[in-house]
C-alpha positions as CSV (number, residue, x, y, z in Angstrom):
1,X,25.4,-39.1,25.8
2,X,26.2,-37.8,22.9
3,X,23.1,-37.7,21.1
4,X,21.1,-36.0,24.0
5,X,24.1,-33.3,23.9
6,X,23.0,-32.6,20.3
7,X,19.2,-32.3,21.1
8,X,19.9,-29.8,23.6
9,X,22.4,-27.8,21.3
10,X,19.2,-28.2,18.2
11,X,16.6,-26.8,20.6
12,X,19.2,-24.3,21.6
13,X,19.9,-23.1,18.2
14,X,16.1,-23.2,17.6
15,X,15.6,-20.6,20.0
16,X,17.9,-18.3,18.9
17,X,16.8,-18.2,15.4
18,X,13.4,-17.8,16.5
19,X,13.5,-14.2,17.2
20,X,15.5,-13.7,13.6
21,X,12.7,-15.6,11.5
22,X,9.8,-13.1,13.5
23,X,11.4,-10.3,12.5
24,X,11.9,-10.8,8.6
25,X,8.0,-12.4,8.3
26,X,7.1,-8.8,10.0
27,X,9.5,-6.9,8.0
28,X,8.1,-8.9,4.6
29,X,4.4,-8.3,5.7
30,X,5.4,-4.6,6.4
31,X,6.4,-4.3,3.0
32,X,3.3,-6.6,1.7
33,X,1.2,-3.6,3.2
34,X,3.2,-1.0,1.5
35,X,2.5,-2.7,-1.9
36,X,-0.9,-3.2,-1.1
37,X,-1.3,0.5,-0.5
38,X,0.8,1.4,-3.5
39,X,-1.6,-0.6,-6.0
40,X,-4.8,1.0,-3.5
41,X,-3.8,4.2,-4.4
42,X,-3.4,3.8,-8.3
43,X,-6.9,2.1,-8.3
44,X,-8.6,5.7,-6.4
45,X,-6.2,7.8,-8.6
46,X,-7.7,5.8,-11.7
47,X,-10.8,6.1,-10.8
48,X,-10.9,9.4,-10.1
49,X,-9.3,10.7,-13.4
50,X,-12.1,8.5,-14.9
51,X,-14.9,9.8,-12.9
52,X,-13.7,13.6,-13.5
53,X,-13.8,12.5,-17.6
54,X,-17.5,11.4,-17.0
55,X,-18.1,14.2,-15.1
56,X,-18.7,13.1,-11.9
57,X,-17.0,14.0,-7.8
58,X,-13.5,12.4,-8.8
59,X,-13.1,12.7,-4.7
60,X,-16.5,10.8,-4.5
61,X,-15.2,7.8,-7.2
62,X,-11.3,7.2,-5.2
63,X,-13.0,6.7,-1.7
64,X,-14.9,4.3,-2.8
65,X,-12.1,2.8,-4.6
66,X,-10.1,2.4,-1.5
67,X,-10.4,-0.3,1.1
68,X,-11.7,1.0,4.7
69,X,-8.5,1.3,6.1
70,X,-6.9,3.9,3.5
71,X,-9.6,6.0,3.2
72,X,-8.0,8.9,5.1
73,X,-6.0,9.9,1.5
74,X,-5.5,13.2,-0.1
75,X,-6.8,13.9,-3.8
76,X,-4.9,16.6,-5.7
77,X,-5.3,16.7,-9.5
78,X,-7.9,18.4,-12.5
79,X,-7.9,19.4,-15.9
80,X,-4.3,18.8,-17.5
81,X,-3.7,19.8,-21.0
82,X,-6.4,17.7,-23.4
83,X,-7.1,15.5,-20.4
84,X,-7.2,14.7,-16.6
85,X,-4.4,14.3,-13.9
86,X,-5.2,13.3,-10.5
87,X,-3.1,12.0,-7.5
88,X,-3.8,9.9,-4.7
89,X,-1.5,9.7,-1.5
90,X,-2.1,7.4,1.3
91,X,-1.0,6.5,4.7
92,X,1.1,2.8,5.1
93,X,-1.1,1.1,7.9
94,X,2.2,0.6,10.5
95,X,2.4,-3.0,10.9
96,X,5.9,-2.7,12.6
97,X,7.9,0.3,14.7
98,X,9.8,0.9,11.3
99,X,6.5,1.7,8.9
100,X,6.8,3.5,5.3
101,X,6.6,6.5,4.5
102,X,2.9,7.5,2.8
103,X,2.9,6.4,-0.8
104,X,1.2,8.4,-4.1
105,X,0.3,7.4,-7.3
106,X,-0.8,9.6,-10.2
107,X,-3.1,8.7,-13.3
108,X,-3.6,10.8,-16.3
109,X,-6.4,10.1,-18.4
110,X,-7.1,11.9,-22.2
111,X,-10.4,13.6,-21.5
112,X,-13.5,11.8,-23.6
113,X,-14.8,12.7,-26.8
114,X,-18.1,13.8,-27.3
């Protein structure tokens, strides 16, 4: 009798961690996303200070440096000293009730020579 007890005490125990171990694998892909946007936006900021340096549409070169779901993002930035300065600020996808708060990266770039 004693061993079926402590079956039914393992599934019970099982079952209340359940709930526990759901909640930090959402909470850790939560924060997954977060980075994932973080690193997104340094790529569109990048690319956009380089762009602006060849004289192309910086705003052109960081949409199609972010992935489909970021690419409502705004672009502030231009000429900055001898160079180029642009930020990139996007939206955290919501994965979970908490979310994040929009992250934003800047890049400056030395403008090229001729």
């Amino acid at each position: 009798m004693s061993a079926r007890r402590e079956r039914g005490t393992a599934s019970l125990e099982f079952m209340v961690l359940v709930p526990f171990l759901l909640l930090v694998a959402f909470l850790v892909w939560q924060l997954a996303i977060g980075g994932w946007a973080a690193v997104s936006a340094n790529e569109a900021a990048r690319a956009a200070a380089r762009a602006a340096t060849l004289g192309d549409d910086p705003r052109a070169a960081a949409e199609d440096a972010l992935p489909g779901p970021l690419r409502d993002f705004r672009l502030s930035g231009g000429r900055a000293g001898d160079g180029y300065s642009y930020t990139v600020e996007v939206e955290v996808p919501a994965f979970t009730a908490i979310g994040l708060d929009p992250v934003s990266r800047t890049v400056d770039m030395p403008a090229e020579l001729p």
